[in-house]
PyMOL CGO cylinders between C-alpha atoms (Angstrom):
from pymol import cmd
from pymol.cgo import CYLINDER

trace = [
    CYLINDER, -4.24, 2.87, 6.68, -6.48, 1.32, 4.05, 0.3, 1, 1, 1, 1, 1, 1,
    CYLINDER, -6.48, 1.32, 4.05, -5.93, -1.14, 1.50, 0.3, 1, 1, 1, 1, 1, 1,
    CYLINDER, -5.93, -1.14, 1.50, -5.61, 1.15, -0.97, 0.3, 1, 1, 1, 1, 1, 1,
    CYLINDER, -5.61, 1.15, -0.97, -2.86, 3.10, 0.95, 0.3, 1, 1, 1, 1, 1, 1,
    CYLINDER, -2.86, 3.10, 0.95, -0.88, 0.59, 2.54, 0.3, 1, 1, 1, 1, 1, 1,
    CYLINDER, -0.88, 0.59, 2.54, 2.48, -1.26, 1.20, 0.3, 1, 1, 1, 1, 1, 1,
    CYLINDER, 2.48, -1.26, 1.20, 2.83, 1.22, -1.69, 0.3, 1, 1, 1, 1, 1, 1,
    CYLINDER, 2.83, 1.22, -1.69, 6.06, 2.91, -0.86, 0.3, 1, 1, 1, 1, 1, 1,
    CYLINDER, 6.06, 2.91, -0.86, 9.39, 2.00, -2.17, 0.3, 1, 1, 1, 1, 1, 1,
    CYLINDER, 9.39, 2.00, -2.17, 10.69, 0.28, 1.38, 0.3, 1, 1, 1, 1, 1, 1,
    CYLINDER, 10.69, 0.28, 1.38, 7.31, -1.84, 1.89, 0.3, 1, 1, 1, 1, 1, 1,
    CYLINDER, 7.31, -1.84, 1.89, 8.28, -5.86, 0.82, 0.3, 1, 1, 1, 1, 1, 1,
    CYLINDER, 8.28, -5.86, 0.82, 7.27, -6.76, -2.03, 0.3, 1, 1, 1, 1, 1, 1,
    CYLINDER, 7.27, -6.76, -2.03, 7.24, -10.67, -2.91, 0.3, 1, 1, 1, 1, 1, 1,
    CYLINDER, 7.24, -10.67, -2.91, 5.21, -13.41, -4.83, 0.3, 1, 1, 1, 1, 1, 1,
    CYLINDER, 5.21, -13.41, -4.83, 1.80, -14.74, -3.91, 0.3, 1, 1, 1, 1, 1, 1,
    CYLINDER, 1.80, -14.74, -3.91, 1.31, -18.20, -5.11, 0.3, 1, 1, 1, 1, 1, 1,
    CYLINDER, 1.31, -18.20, -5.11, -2.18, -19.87, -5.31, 0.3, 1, 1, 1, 1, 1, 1,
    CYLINDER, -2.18, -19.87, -5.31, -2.67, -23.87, -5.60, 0.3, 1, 1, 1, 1, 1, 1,
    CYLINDER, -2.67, -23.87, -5.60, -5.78, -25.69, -6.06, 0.3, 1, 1, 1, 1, 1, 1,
    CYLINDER, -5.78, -25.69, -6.06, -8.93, -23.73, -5.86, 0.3, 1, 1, 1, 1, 1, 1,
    CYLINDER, -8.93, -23.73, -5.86, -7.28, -20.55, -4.60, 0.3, 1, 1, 1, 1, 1, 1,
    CYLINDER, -7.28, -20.55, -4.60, -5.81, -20.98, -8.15, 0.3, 1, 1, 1, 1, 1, 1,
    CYLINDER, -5.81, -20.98, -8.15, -9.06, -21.12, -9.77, 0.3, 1, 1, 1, 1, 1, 1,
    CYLINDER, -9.06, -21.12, -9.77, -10.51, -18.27, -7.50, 0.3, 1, 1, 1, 1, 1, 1,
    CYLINDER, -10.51, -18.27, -7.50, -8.10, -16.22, -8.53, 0.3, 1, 1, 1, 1, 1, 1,
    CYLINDER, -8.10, -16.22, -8.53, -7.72, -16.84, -11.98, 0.3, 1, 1, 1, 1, 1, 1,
    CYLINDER, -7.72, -16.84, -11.98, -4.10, -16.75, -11.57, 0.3, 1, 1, 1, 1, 1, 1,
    CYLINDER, -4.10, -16.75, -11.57, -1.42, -18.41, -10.50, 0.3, 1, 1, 1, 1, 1, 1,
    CYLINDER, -1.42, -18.41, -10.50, 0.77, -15.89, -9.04, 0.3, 1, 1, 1, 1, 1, 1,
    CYLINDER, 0.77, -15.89, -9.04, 1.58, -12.39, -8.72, 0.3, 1, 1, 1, 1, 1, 1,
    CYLINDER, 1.58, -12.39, -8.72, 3.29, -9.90, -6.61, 0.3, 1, 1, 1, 1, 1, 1,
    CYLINDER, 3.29, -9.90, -6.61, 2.79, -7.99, -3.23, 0.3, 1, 1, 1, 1, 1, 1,
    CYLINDER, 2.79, -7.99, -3.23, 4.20, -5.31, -1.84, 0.3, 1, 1, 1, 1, 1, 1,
    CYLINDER, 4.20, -5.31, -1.84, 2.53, -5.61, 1.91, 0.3, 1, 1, 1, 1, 1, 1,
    CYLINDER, 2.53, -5.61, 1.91, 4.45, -5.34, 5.70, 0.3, 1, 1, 1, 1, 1, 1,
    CYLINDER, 4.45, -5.34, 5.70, 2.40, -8.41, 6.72, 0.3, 1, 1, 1, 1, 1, 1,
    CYLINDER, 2.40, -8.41, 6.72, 0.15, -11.20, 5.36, 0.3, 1, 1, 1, 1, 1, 1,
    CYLINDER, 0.15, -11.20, 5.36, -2.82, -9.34, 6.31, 0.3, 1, 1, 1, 1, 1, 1,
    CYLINDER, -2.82, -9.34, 6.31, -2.08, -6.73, 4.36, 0.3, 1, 1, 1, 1, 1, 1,
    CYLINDER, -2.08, -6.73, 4.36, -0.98, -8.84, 1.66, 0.3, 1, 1, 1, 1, 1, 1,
    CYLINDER, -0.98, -8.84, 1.66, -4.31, -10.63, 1.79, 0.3, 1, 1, 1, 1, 1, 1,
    CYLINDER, -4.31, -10.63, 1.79, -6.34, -7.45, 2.07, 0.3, 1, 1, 1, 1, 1, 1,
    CYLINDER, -6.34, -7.45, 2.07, -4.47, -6.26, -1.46, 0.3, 1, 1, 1, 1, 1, 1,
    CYLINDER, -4.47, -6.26, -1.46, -5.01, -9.86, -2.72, 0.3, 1, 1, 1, 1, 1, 1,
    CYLINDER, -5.01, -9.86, -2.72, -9.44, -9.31, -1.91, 0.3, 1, 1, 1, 1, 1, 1,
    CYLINDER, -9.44, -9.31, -1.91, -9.29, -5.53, -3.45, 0.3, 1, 1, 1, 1, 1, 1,
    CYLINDER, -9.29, -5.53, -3.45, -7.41, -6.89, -6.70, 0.3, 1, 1, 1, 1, 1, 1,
    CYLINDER, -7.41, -6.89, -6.70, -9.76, -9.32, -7.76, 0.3, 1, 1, 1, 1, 1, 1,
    CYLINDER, -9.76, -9.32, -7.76, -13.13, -7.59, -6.02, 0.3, 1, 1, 1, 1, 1, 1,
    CYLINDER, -13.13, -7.59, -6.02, -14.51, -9.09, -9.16, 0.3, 1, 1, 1, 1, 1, 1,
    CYLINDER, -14.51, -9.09, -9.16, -13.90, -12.26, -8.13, 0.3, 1, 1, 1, 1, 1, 1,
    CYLINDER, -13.90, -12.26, -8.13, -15.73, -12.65, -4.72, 0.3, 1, 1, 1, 1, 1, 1,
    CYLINDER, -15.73, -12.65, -4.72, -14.99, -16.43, -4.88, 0.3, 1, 1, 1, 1, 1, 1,
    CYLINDER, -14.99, -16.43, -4.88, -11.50, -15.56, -4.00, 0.3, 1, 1, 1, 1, 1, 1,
    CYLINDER, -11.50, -15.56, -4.00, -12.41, -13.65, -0.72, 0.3, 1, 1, 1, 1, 1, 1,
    CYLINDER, -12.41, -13.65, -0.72, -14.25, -16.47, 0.62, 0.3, 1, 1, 1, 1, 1, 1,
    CYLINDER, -14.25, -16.47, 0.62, -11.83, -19.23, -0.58, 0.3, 1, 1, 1, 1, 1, 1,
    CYLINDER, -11.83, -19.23, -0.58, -9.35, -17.38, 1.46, 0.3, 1, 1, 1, 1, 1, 1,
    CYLINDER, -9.35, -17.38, 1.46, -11.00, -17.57, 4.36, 0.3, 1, 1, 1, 1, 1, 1,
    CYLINDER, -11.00, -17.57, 4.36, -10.50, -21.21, 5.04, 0.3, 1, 1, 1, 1, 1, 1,
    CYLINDER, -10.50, -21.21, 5.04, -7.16, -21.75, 3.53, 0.3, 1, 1, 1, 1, 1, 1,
    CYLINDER, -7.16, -21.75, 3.53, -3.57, -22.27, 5.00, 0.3, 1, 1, 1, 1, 1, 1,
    CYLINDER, -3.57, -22.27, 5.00, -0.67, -20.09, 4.17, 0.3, 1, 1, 1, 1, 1, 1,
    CYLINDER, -0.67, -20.09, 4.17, 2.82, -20.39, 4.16, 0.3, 1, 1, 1, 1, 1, 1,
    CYLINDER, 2.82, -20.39, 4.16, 5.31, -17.66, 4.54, 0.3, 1, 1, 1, 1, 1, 1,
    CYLINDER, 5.31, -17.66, 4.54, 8.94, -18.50, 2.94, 0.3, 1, 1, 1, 1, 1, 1,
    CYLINDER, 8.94, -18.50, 2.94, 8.01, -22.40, 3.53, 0.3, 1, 1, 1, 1, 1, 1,
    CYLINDER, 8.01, -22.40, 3.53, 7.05, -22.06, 6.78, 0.3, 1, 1, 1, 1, 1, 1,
    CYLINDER, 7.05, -22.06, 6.78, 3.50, -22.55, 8.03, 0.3, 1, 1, 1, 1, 1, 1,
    CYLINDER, 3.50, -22.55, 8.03, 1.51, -19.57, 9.68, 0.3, 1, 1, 1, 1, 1, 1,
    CYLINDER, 1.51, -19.57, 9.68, -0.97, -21.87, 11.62, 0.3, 1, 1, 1, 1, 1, 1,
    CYLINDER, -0.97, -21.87, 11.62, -3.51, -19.83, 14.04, 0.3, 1, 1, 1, 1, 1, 1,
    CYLINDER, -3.51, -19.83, 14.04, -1.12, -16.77, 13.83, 0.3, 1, 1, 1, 1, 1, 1,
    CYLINDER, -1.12, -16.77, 13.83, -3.10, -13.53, 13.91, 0.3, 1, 1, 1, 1, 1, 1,
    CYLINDER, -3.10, -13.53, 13.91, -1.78, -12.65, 10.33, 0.3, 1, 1, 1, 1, 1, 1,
    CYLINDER, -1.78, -12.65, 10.33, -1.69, -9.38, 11.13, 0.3, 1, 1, 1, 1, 1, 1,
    CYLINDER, -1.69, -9.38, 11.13, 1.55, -10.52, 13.22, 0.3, 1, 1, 1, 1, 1, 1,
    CYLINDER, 1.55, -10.52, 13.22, 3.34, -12.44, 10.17, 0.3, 1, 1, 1, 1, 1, 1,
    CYLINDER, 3.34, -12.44, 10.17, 5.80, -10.46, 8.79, 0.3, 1, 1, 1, 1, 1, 1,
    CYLINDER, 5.80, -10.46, 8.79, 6.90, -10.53, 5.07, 0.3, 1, 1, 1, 1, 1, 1,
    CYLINDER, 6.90, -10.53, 5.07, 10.22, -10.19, 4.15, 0.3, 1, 1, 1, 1, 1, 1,
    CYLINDER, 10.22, -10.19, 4.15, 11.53, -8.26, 0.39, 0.3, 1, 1, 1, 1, 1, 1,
    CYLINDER, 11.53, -8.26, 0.39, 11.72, -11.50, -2.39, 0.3, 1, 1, 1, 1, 1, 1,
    CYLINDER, 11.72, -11.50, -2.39, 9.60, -13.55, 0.23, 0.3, 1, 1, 1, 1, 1, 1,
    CYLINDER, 9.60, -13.55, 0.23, 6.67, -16.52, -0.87, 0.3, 1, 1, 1, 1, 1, 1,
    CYLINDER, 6.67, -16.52, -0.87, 3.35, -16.47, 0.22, 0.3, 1, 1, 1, 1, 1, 1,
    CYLINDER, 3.35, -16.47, 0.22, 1.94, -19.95, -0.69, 0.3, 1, 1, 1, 1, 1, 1,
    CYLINDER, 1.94, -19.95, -0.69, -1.78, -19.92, -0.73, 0.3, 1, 1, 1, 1, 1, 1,
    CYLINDER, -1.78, -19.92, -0.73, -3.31, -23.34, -0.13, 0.3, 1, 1, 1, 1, 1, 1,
    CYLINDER, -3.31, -23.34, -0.13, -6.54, -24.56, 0.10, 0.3, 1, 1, 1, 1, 1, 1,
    CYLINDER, -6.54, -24.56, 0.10, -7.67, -28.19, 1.97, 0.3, 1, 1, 1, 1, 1, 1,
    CYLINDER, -7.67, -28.19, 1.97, -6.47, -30.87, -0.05, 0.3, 1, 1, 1, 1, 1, 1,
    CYLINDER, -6.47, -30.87, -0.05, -8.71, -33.66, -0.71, 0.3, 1, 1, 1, 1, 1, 1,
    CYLINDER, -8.71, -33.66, -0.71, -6.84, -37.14, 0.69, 0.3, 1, 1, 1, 1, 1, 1,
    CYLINDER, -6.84, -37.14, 0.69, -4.43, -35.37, 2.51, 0.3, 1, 1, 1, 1, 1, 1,
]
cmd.load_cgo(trace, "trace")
């Protein structure tokens, strides 16, 4: 399946991206919604909606995620599931922390 095929039925999750910090700023946006089996997917949507912004593709490259609060770490992400209302928190290195 391709991005542009993917996670749009009716039964694919959809949830809330959230971006902090530079991902923020990349994005132009705060938040916004997904409707994606996995955070790969999710991610892959995230790139094709703002292919305008090509800051945001790179910015997500080196970030760490969160999944309903908990942390993906060196998960493929093709392996995180997302669940229907979940959170994907977007976040960037922190300076000083």
């Amino acid at each position: 399946m391709t991005a542009t095929t993917e996670g749009t039925d009716a039964e694919t999750p959809a949830g809330t991206i959230r971006y902090w910090a530079a991902a923020k700023a990349a994005a132009g946006t705060a938040e916004e919604p997904y409707r994606a089996t996995t955070l790969a997917e999710a991610l892959e949507h995230a790139r094709s909606r703002h292919d305008d912004r090509p800051r945001l593709a790179r910015v997500l490259g080196y970030c760490s995620f969160l999944v309903d609060g908990r942390p993906v770490g060196g998960r493929d992400h093709a392996s995180v599931l997302l669940a229907p209302g979940g959170t994907v928190e977007v976040l960037p290195p922190f300076a000083g922390g």
